[in-house]
C-alpha positions as protocol buffer text, in pm:
chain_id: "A"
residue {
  index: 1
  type: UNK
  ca { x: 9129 y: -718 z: -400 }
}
residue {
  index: 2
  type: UNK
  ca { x: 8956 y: -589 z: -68 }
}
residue {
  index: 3
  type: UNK
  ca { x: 8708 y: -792 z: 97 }
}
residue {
  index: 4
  type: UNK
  ca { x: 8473 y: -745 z: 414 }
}
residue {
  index: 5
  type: UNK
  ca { x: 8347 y: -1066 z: 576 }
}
residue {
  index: 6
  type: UNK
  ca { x: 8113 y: -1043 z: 852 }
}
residue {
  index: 7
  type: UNK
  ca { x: 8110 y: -1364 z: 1051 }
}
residue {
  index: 8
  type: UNK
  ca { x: 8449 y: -1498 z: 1152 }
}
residue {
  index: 9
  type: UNK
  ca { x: 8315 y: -1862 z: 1352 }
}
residue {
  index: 10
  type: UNK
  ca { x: 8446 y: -2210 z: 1204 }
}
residue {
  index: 11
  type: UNK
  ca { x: 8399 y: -2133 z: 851 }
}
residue {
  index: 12
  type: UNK
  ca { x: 8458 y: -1820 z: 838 }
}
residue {
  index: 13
  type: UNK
  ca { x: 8765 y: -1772 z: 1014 }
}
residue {
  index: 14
  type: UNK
  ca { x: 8938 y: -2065 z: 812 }
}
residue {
  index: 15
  type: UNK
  ca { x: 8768 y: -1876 z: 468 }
}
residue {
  index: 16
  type: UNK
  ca { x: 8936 y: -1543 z: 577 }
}
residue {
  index: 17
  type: UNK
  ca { x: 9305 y: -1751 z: 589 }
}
residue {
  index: 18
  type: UNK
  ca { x: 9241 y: -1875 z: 267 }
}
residue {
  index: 19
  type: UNK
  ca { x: 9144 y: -1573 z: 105 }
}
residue {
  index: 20
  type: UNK
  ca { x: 9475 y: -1368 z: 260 }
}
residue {
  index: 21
  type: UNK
  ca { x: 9653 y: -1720 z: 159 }
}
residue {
  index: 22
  type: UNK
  ca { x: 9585 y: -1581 z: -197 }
}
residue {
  index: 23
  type: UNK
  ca { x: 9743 y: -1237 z: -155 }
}
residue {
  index: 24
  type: UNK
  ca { x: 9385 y: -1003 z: -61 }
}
residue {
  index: 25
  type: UNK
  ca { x: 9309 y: -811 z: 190 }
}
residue {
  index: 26
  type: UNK
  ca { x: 9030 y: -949 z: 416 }
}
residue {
  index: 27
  type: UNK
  ca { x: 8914 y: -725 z: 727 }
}
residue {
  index: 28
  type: UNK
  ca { x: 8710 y: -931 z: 882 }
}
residue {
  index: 29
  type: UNK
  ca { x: 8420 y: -823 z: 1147 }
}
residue {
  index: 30
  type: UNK
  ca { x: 8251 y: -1073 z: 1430 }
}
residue {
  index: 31
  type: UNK
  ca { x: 8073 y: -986 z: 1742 }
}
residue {
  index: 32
  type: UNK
  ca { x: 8359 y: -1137 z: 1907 }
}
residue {
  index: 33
  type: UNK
  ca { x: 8604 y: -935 z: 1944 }
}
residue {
  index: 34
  type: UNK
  ca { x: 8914 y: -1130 z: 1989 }
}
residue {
  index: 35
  type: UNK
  ca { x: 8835 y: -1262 z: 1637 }
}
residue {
  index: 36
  type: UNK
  ca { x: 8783 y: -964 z: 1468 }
}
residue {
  index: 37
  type: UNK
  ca { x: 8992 y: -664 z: 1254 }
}
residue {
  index: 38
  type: UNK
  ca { x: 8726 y: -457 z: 1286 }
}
residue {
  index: 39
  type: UNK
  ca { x: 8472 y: -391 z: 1550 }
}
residue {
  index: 40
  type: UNK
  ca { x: 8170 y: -269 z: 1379 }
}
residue {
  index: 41
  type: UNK
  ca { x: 8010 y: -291 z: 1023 }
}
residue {
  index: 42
  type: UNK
  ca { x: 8036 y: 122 z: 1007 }
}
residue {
  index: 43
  type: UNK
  ca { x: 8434 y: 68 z: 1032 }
}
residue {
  index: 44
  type: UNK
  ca { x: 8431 y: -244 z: 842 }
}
residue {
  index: 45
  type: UNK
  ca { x: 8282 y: -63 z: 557 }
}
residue {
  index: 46
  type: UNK
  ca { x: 8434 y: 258 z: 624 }
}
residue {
  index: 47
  type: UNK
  ca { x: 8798 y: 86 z: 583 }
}
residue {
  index: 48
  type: UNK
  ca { x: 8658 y: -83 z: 210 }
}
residue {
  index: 49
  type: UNK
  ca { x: 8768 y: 114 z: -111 }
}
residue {
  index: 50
  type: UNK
  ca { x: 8438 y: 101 z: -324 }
}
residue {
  index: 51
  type: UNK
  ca { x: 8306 y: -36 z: -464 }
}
residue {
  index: 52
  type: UNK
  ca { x: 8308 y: -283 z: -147 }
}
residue {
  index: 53
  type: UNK
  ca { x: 8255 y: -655 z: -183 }
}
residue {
  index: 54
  type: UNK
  ca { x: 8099 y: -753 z: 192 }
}
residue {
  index: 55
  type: UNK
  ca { x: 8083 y: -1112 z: 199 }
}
residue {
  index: 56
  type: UNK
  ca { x: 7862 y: -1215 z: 494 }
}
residue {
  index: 57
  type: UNK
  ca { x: 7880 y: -1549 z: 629 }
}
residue {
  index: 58
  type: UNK
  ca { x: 7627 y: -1539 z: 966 }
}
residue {
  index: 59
  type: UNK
  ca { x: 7365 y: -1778 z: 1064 }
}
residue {
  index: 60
  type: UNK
  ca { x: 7075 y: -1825 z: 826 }
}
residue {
  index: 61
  type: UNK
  ca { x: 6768 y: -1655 z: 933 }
}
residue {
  index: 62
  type: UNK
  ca { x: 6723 y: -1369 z: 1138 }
}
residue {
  index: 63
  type: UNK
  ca { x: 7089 y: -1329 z: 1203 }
}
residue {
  index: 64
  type: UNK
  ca { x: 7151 y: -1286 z: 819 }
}
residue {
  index: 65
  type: UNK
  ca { x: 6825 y: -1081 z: 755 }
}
residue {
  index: 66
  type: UNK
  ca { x: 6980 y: -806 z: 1020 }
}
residue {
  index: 67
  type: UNK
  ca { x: 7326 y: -805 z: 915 }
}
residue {
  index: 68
  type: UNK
  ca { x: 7181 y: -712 z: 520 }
}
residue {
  index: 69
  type: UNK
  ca { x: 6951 y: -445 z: 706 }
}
residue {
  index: 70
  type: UNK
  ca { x: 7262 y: -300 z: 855 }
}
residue {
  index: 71
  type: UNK
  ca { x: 7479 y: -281 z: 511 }
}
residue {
  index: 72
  type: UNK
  ca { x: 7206 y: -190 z: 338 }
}
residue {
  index: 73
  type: UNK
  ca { x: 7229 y: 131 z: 520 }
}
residue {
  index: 74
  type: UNK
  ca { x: 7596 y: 145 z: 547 }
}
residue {
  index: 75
  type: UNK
  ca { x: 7672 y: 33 z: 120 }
}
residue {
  index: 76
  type: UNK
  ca { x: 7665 y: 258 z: -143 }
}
residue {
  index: 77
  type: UNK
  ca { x: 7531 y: 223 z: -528 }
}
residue {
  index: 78
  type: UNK
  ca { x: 7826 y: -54 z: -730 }
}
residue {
  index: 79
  type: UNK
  ca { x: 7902 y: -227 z: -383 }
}
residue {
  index: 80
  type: UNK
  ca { x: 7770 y: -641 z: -374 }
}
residue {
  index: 81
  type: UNK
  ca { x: 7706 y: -779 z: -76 }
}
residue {
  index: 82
  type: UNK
  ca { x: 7752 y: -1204 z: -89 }
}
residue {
  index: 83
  type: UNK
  ca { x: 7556 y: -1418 z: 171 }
}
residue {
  index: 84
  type: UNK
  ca { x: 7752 y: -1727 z: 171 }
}
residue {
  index: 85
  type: UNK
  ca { x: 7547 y: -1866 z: 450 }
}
residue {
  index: 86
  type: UNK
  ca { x: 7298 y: -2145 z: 495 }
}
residue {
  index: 87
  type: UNK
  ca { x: 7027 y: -1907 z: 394 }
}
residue {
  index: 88
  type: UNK
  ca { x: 6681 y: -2038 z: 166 }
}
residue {
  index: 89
  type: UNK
  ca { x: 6702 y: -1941 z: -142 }
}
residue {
  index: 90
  type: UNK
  ca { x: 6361 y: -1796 z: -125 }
}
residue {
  index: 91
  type: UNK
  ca { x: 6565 y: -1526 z: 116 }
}
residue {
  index: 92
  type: UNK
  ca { x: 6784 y: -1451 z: -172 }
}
residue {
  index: 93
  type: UNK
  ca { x: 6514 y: -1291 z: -398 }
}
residue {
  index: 94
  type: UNK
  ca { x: 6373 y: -1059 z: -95 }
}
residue {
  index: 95
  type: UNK
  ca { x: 6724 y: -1000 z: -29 }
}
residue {
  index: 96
  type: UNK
  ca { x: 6891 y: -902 z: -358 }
}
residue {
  index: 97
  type: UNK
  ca { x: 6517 y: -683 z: -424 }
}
residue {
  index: 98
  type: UNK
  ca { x: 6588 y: -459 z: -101 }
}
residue {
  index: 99
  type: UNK
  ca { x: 6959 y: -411 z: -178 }
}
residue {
  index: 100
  type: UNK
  ca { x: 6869 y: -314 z: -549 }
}
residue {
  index: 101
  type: UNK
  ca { x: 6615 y: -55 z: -471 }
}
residue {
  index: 102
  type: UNK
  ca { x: 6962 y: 131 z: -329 }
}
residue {
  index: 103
  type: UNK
  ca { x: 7166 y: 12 z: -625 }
}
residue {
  index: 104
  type: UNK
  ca { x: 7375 y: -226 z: -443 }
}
residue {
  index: 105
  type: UNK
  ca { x: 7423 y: -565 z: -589 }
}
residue {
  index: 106
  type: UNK
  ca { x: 7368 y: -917 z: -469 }
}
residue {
  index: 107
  type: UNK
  ca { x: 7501 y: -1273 z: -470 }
}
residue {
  index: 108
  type: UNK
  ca { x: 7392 y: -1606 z: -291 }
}
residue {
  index: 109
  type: UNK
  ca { x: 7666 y: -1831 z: -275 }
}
residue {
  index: 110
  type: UNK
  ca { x: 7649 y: -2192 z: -82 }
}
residue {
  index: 111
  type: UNK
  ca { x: 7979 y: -2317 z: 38 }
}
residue {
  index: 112
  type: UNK
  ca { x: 8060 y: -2638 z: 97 }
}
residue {
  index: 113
  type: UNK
  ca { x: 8361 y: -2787 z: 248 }
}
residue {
  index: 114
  type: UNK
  ca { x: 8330 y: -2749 z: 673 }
}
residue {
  index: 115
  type: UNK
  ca { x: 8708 y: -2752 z: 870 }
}
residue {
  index: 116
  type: UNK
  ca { x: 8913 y: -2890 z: 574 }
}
residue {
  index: 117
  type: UNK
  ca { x: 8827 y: -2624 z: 342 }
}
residue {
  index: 118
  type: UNK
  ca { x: 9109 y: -2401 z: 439 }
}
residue {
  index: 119
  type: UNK
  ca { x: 9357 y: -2677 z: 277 }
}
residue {
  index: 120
  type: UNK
  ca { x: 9159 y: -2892 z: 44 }
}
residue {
  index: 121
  type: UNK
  ca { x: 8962 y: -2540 z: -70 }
}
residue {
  index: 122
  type: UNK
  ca { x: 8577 y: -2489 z: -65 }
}
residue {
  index: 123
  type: UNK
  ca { x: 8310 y: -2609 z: -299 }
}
residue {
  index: 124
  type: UNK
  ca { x: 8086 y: -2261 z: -463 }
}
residue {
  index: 125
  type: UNK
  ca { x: 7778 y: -2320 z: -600 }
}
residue {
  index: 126
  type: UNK
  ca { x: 7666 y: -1930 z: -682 }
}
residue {
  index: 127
  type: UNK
  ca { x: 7430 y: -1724 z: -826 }
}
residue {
  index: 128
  type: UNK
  ca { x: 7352 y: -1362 z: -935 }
}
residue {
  index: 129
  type: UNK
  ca { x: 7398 y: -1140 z: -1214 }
}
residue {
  index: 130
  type: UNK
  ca { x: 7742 y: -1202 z: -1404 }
}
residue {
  index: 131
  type: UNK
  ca { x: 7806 y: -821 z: -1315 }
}
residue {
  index: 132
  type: UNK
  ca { x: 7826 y: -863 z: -939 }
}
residue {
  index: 133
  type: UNK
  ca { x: 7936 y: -1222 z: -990 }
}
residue {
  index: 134
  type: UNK
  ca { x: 8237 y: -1066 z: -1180 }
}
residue {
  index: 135
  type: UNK
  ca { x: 8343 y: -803 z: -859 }
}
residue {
  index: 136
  type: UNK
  ca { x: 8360 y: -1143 z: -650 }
}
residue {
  index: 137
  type: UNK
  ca { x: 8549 y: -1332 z: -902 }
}
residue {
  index: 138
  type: UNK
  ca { x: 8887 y: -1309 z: -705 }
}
residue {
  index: 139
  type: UNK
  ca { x: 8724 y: -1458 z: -396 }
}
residue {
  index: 140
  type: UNK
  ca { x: 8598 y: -1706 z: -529 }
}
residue {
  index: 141
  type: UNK
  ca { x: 8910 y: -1819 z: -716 }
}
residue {
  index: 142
  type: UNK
  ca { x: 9063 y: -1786 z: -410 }
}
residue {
  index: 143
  type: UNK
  ca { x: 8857 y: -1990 z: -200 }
}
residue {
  index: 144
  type: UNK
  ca { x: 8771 y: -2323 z: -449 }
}
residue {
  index: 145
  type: UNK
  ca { x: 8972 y: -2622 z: -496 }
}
residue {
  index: 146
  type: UNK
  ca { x: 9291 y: -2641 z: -713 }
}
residue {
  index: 147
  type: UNK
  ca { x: 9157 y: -2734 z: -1072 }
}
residue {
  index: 148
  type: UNK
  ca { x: 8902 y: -2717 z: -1302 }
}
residue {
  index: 149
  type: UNK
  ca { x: 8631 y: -2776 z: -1099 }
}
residue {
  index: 150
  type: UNK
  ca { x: 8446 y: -2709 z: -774 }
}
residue {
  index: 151
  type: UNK
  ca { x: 8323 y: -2386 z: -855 }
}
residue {
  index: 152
  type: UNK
  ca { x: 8009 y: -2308 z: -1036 }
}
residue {
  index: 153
  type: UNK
  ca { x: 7754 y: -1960 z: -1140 }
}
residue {
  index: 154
  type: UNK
  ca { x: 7433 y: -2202 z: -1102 }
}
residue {
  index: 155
  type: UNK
  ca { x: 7197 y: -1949 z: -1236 }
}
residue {
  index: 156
  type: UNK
  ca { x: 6986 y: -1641 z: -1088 }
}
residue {
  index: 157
  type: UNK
  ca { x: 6994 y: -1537 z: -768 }
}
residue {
  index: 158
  type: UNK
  ca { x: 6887 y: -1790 z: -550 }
}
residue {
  index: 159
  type: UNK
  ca { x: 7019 y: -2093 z: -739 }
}
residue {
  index: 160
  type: UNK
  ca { x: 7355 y: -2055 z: -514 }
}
residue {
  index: 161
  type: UNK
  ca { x: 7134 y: -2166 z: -218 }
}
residue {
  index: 162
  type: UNK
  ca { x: 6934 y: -2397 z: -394 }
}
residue {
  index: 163
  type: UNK
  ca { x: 7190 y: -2589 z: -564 }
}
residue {
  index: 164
  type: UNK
  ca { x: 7397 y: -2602 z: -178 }
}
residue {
  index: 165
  type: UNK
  ca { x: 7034 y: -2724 z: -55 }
}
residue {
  index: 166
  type: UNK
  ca { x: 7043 y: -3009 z: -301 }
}
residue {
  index: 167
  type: UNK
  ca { x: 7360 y: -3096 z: -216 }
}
residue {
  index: 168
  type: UNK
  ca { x: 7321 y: -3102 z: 117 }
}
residue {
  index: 169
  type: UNK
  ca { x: 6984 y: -3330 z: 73 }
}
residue {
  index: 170
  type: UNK
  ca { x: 7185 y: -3555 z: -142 }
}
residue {
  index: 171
  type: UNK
  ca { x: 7426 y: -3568 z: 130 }
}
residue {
  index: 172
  type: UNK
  ca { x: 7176 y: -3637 z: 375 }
}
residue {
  index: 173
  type: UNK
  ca { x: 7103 y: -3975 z: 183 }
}
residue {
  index: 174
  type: UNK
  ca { x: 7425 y: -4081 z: 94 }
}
residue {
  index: 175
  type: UNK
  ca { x: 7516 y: -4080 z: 473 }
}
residue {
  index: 176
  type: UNK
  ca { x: 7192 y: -4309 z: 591 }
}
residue {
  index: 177
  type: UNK
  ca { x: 7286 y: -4558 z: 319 }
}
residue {
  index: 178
  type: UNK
  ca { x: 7682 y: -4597 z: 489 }
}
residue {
  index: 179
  type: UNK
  ca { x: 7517 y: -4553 z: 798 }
}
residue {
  index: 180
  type: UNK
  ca { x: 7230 y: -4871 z: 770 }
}
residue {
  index: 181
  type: UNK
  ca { x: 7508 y: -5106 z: 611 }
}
residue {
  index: 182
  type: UNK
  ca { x: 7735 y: -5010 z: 912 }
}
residue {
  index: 183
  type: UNK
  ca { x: 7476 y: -5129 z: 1135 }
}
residue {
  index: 184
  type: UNK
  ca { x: 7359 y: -5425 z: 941 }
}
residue {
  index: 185
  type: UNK
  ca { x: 7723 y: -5543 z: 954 }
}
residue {
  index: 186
  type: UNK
  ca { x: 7753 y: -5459 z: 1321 }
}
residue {
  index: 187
  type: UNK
  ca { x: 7456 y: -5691 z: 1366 }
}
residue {
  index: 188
  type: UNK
  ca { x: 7574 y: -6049 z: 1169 }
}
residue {
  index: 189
  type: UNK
  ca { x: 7790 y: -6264 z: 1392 }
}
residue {
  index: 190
  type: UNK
  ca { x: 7965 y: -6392 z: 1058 }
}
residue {
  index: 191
  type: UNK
  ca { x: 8176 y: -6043 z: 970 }
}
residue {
  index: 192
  type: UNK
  ca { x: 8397 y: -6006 z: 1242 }
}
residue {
  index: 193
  type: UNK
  ca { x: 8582 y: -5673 z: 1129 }
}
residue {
  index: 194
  type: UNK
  ca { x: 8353 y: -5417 z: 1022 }
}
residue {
  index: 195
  type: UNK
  ca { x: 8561 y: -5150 z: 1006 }
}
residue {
  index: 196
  type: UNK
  ca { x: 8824 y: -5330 z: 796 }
}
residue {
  index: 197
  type: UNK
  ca { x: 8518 y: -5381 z: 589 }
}
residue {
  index: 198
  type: UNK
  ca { x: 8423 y: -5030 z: 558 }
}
residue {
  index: 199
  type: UNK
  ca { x: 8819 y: -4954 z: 518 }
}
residue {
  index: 200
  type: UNK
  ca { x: 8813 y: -5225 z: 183 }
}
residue {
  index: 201
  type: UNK
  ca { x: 8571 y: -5014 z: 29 }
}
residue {
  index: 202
  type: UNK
  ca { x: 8795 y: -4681 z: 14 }
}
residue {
  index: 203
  type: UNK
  ca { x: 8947 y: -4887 z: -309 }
}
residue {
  index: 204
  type: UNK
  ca { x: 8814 y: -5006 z: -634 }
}
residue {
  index: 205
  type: UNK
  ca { x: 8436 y: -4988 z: -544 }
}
residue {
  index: 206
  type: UNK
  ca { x: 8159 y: -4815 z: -671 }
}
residue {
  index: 207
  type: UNK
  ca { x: 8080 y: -4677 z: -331 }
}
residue {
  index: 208
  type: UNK
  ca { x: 8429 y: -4497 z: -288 }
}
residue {
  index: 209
  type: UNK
  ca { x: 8379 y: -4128 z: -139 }
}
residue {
  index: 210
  type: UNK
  ca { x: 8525 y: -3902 z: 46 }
}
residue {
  index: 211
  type: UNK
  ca { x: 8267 y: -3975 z: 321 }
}
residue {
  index: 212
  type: UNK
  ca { x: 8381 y: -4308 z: 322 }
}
residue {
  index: 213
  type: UNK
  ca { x: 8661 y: -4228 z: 433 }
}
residue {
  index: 214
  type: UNK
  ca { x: 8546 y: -4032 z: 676 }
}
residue {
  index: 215
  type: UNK
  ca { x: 8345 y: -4298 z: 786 }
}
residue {
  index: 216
  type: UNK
  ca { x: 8672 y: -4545 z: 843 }
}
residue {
  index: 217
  type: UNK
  ca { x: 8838 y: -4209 z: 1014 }
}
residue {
  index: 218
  type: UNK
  ca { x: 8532 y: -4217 z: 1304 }
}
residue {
  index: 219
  type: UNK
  ca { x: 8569 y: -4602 z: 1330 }
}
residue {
  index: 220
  type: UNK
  ca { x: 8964 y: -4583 z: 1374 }
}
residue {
  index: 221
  type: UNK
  ca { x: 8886 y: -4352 z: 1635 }
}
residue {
  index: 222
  type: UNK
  ca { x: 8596 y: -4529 z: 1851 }
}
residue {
  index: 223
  type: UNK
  ca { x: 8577 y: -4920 z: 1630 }
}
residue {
  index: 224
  type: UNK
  ca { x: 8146 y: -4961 z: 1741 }
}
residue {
  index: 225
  type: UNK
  ca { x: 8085 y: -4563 z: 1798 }
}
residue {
  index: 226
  type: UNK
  ca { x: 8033 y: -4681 z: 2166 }
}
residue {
  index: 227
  type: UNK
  ca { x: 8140 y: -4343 z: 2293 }
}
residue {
  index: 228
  type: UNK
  ca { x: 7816 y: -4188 z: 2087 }
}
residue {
  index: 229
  type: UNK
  ca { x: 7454 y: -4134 z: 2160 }
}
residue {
  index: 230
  type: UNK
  ca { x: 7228 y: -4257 z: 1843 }
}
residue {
  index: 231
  type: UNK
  ca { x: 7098 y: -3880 z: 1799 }
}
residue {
  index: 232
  type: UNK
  ca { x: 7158 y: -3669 z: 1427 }
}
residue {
  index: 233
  type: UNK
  ca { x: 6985 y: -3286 z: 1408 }
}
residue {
  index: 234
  type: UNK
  ca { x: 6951 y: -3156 z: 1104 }
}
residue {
  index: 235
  type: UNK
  ca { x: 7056 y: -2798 z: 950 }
}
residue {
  index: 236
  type: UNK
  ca { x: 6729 y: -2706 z: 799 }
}
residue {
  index: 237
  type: UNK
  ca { x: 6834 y: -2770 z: 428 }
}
residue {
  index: 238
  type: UNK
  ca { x: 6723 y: -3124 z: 377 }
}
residue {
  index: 239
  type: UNK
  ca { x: 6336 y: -3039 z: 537 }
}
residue {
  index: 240
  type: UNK
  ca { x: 6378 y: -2742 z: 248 }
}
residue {
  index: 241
  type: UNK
  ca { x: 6468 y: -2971 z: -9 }
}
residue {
  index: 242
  type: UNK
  ca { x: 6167 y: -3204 z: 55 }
}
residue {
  index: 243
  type: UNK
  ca { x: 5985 y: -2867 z: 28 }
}
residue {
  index: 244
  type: UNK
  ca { x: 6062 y: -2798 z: -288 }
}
residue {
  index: 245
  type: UNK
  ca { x: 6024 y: -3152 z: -409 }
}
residue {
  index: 246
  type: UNK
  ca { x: 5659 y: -3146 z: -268 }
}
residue {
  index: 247
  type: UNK
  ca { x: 5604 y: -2794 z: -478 }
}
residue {
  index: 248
  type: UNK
  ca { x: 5752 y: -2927 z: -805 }
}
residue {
  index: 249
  type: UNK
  ca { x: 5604 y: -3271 z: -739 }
}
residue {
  index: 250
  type: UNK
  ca { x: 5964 y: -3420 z: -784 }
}
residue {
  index: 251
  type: UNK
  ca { x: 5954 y: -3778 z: -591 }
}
residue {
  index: 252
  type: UNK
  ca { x: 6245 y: -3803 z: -347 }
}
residue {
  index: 253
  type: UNK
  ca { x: 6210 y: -4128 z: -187 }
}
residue {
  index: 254
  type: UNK
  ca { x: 6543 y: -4145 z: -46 }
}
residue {
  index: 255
  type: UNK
  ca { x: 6642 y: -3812 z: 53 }
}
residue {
  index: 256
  type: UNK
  ca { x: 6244 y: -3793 z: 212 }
}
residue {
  index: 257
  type: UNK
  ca { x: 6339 y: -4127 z: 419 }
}
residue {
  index: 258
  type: UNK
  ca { x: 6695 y: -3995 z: 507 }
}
residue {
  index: 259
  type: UNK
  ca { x: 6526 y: -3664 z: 690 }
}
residue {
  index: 260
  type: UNK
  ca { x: 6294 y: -3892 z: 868 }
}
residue {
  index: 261
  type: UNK
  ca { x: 6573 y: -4104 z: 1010 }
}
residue {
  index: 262
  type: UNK
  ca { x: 6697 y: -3834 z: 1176 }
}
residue {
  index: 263
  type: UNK
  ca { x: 6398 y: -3775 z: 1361 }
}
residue {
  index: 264
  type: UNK
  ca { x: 6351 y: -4100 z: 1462 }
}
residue {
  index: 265
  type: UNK
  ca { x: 6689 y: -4086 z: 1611 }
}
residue {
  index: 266
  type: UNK
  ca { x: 6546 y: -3808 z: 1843 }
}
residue {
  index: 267
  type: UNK
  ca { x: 6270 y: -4073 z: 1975 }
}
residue {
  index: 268
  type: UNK
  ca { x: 6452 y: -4297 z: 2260 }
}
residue {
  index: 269
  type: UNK
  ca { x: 6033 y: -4464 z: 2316 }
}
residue {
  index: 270
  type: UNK
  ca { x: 5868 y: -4371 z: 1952 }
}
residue {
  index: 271
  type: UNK
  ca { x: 5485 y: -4312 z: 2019 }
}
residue {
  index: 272
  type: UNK
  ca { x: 5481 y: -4516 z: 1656 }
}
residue {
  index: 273
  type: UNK
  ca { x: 5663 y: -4829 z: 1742 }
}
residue {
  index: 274
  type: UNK
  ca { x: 5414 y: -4826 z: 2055 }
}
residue {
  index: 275
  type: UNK
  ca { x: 5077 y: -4824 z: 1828 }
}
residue {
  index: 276
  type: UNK
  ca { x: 5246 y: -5054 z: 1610 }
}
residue {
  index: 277
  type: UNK
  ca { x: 5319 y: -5309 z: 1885 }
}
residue {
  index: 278
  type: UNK
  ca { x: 4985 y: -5275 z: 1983 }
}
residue {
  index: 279
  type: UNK
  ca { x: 4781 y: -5291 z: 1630 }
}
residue {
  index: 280
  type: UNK
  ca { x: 5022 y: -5655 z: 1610 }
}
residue {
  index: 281
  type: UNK
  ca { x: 4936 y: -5760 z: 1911 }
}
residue {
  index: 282
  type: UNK
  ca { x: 4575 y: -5706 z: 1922 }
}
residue {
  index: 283
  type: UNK
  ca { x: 4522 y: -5837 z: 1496 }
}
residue {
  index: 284
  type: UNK
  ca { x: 4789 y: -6142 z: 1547 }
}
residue {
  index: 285
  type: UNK
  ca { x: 4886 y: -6146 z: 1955 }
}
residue {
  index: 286
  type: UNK
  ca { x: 5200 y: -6078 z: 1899 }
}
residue {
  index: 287
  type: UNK
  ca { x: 5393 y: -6045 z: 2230 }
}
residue {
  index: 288
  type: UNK
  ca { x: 5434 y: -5696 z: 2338 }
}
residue {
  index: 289
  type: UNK
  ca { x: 5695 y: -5551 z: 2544 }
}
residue {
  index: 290
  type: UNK
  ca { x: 5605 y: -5355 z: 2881 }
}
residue {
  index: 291
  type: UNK
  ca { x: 5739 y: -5064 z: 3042 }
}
């Protein structure tokens, strides 16, 4: 089949590969212009044999909102336009509404698998009618894992995103826990290999992942991460997942805890630790430290 993908940076670029990997025909559009077939949505969408499948795959946001403004304008009643960006679900409903008021279909699809996608394949958690799902069928068997799974229609539009967000918070946890027992081990005088620790784990345990191993690849390449400031940003999804647990009244200790982390890693003199230090030393006179 014939796809147009707007957005041709780290993921996008590798998902284009993959896609011709699988015998379609991807023209592919990006505002820069070494990286692009194309250079404009008019010919990008001129160059599509309808009904057109526009996969767009641009930051979430304003970026995204724009780029569905243009096509919207450009698309004609039976195309489907697929944001496979980090967009919030809530974006998908407004989205797929203003695209159906001119007969043109939508999907929200969240993609998960960052540089080794092209090989290993990418994780699709989508959603949408089974109509428009169906025109983007041979994309997404193109771009997901060899097997049965790693693929998934997760509901209505919008459950694409929020399933990816999910993920993503879930991720967000899983990554403090390897990241607190790295340290804690770090700290003891009595384990003298750490990273032959973490590297023990990658078999037989119940804590065997694929970020494990990821984990042992950083430490083969710098043992105590001396080369690396103590500082994590965060995409947006985990805040939106605490979101949503707040508005269903879901508790999510963890994930909640995870999110914080990373803005305490932002903090080199927290304004906290310094009214804690002072509420101990003024209840118990506990020694405080001076600037």
């Amino acid at each position: 089949m014939e796809l147009g993908l707007v957005g041709l940076g780290k993921m996008g670029g590798n998902m284009r590969e993959r896609i011709r990997r699988a015998g379609h025909t991807v023209l592919g559009y990006d505002r820069n212009a070494d990286l692009a077939d194309v250079h404009s949505l008019e010919e990008l969408v001129g160059k599509l044999s309808g009904p057109r499948v526009v996969w767009v795959m641009v930051p979430a946001g304003e970026p995204t909102q724009t780029t569905i403004d243009q096509l919207a304008e450009l698309l004609e009643p039976g195309d489907v336009v697929v944001d496979g960006g980090n967009s919030r679900w809530t974006d998908d409903e407004k989205h797929a509404a203003e695209l159906a008021a001119k007969g043109i279909g939508f999907v929200d699809c969240g993609v998960s698998g960052g540089v080794w996608g092209l090989e290993n394949g990418y994780a699709l958690m989508y959603g949408g009618d089974a109509e428009n799902v169906a025109k983007v069928q041979p994309v997404f068997d193109a771009l997901k894992p060899e097997g049965d799974f790693g693929a998934v229609h997760a509901g209505k539009v919008g459950a694409g995103h929020f399933a990816k967000m999910v993920h993503n918070g879930i991720e967000y946890a899983m990554m403090q826990a390897y990241a607190e027992g790295w340290e804690l081990l770090e700290k003891v005088d009595s384990v003298t290999d750490v990273r032959e620790v973490f590297r023990s784990w990658q078999e037989g345990t119940v804590i065997r992942s694929w970020l494990l191993d990821l984990a042992v690849n950083a430490l083969d390449e710098d043992e105590h991460l001396e080369g690396l400031r103590g500082y994590a940003q965060d995409s947006g999804e985990g805040r939106w997942t605490v979101e949503a647990a707040i508005d269903n009244a879901v508790p999510l200790p963890a994930i909640t805890a995870s999110l914080f982390a990373r803005f305490a890693s932002r903090q080199e003199d927290s304004p906290q630790m310094k009214m804690i230090a002072a509420l101990r030393n003024q209840f118990g006179g506990h020694a405080v430290e001076k600037k």
